[in-house]
N, C-alpha and C positions, 0 to 999 in steps of 0.2 A: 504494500500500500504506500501513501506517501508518505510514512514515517521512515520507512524503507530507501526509499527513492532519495528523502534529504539525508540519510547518511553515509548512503553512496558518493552523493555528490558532495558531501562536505568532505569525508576522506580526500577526493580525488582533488577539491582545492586547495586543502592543507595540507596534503603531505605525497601529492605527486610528486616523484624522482625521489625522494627517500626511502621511507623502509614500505610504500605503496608504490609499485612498478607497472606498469600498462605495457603491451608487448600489441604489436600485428600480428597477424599472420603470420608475416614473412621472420619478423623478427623472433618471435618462437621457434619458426623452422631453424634459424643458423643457431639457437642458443641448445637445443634441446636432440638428440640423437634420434634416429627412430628405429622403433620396436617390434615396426610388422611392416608387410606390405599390402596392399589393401591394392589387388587385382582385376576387381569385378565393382564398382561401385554403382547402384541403380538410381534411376532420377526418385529419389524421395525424397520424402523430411523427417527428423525425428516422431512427426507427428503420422507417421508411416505412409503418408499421401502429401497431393500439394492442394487438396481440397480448399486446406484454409486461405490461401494465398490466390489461387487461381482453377475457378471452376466454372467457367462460360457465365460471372454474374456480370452484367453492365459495366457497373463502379468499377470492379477489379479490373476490366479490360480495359477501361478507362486509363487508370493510372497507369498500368504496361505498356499502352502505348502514346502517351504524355512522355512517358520516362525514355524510353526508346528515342523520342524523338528529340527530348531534349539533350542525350546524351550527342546523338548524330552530331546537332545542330556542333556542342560544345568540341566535340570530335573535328571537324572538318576547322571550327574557328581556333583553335588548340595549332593545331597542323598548319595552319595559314599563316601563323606567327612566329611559326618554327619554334615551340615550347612543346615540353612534355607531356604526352596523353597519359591520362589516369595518374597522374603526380601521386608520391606520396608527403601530402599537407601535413608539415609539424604542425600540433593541436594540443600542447600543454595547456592543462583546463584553466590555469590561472594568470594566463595570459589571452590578449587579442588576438584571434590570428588571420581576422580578413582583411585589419585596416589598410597595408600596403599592396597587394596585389591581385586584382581585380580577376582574375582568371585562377586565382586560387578561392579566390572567395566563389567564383559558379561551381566549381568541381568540389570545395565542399558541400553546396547547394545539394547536387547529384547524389553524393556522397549520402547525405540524408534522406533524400528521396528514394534512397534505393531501401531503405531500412524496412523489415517485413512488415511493421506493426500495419502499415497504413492498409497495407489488403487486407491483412487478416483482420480488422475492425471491419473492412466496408463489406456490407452484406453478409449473406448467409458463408459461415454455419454458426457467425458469434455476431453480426448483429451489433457492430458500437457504434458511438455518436456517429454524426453526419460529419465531423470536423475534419474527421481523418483522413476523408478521404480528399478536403478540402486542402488538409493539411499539404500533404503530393502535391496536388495538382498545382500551388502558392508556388513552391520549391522552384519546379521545371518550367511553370511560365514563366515566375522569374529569369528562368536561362536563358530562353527562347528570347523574351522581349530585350532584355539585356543586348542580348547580339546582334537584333534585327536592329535595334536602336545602331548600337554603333559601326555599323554597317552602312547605316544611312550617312554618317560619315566619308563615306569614300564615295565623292562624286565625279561622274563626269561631267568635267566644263565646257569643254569645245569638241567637236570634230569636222574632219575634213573627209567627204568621198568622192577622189576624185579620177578618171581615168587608171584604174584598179589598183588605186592606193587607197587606203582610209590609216589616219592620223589623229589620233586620239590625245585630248591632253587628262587626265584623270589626276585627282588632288585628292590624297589619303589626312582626312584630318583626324585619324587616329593618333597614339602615342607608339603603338607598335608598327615595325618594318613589316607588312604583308607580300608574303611571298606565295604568288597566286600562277595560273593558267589562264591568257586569256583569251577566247576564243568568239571571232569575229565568220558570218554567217550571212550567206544571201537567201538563204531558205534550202539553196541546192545543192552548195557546198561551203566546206570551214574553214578557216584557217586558226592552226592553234598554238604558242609562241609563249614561254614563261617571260614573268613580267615580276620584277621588285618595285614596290609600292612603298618610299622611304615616308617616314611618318612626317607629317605638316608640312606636304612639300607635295610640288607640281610634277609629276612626271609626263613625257610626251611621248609616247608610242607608235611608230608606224608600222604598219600591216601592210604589205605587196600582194600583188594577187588577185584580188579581190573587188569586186564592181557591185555597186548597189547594193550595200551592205543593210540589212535589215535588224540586225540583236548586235551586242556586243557583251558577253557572259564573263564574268573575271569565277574560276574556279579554285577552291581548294585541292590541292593534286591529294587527296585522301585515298584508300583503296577499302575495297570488299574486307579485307583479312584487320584495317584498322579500324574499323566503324564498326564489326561484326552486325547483331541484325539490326536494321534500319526501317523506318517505316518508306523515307523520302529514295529510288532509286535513283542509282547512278550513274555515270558512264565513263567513258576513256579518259576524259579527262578527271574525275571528282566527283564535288559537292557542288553544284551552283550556288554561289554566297549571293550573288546579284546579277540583275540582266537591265543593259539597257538596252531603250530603243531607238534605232537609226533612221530616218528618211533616206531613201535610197538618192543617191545623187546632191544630195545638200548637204551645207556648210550651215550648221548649227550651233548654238548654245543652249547645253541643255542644264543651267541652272542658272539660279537670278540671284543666288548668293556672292556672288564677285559683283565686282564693282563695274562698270561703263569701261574705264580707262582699260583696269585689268583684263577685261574681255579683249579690246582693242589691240594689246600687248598680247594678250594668248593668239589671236586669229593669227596676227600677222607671223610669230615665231611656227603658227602651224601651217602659214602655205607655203612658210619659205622651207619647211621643212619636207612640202610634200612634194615643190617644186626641185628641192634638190635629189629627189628621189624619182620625179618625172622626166624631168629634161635629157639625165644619161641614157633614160630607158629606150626613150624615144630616137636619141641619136646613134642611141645602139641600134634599133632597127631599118633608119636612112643608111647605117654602113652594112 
């Protein structure tokens, strides 16, 4: 009960790392020898089934697939930034451990959200509050909005489509270097090109190739074997984190967050850039 509950966690704030010691998994495994080997393991649970956890109720496949997706999402944005999937987060209980790092604080997120309580409250065969399951689902949207938010961050400002060049100026106003796949598309066929994405800064990218470009997709290069199961599928390239869209044949600005001048300055640094890439092509083919 909760008389229980507060002496737990009063041990754990007073006298973590003394004579009270908390171990992982892993860290069990290297401290402790083992004594058998365990050959044949079946999907169960102590509770001899997964009944309590996952048995075709609404609620419970609810949060399975919240959880799923919120891991993907934090998977492919983990991998975009070139940090560690599934970190293991120091969590001394009498200390903060989200204030500094923004991607350790989702993946503790997950970390909770994975925790069995919240199925085994929602719905049958036990029946608890409505919170629980509320509970989850808080965690993971958390994740999900988190990263669609700072996503929105990384926009495209200009491009150029011009005689089968397109010239892309994209501005990362994240704090992290995104190291993406970007892959530029007329409907018919793609062109696909890794692209570093330096934090609060403009980069200009040209794609050859390519006429009447209709999407421009910046991907997470994730795979199958990192993501394990997923709700969102994948492809050669990844994760799609973001897609923009192109007018085939136009020079556009596709946000109204820069300023007149700075638009004026991006266009011109992108035709001269598209023009340096036109002109040899061109005179390649008069010779």
């Amino acid at each position: 009960g909760p008389a229980d509950l507060q002496a737990i966690y009063q041990v754990l704030s007073e006298y973590q790392g003394t004579w009270f010691i908390t171990q992982t998994a892993s860290e069990a495994i290297e401290t402790h020898k083992p004594v058998a080997v365990v050959t044949n393991l079946p999907e169960t649970s102590w509770a001899l089934n997964l009944n309590n956890w996952n048995n075709g109720y609404p609620g419970k496949t609810e949060i399975w697939y919240s959880l799923a997706l919120a891991r993907e999402y934090l998977v492919a944005f983990t991998k975009a930034v070139g940090a560690q999937t599934s970190p293991v987060v120091p969590l001394p209980f009498n200390t903060t451990p989200n204030s500094t790092n923004p991607i350790y604080t989702l993946w503790n997120y997950l970390y909770i959200a994975e925790g069995s309580d919240w199925t085994w409250q929602t719905g049958p065969p036990n029946y608890g509050p409505a919170w629980f399951k509320q509970q989850a689902l808080t965690y993971t949207d958390a994740i999900i909005n988190t990263i669609n938010g700072w996503l929105q961050q990384v926009r495209l400002v200009k491009y150029v489509d011009v005689n089968n060049v397109v010239v892309l100026q994209i501005y990362n106003g994240l704090n992290y270097t995104l190291y993406l796949t970007l892959v530029v598309s007329n409907g018919t066929y793609a062109i696909a090109k890794s692209v570093v994405l330096k934090p609060h800064s403009m980069t200009t990218i040209p794609v050859i190739g390519i006429e009447n470009a209709t999407t421009a997709q910046l991907y997470s290069p994730v795979s199958e074997n990192e993501l394990g199961d997923h709700p969102i599928p994948i492809n050669q390239y990844g994760f799609a984190l973001i897609t923009y869209k192109l007018s085939p044949g136009n020079s556009q600005a596709a946000s109204n967050q820069v300023s007149t001048l700075n638009n004026l300055y991006v266009g011109m640094v992108i035709t001269l850039i598209a023009l340096s890439i036109i002109i040899p092509l061109m005179l390649h083919r008069l010779i």
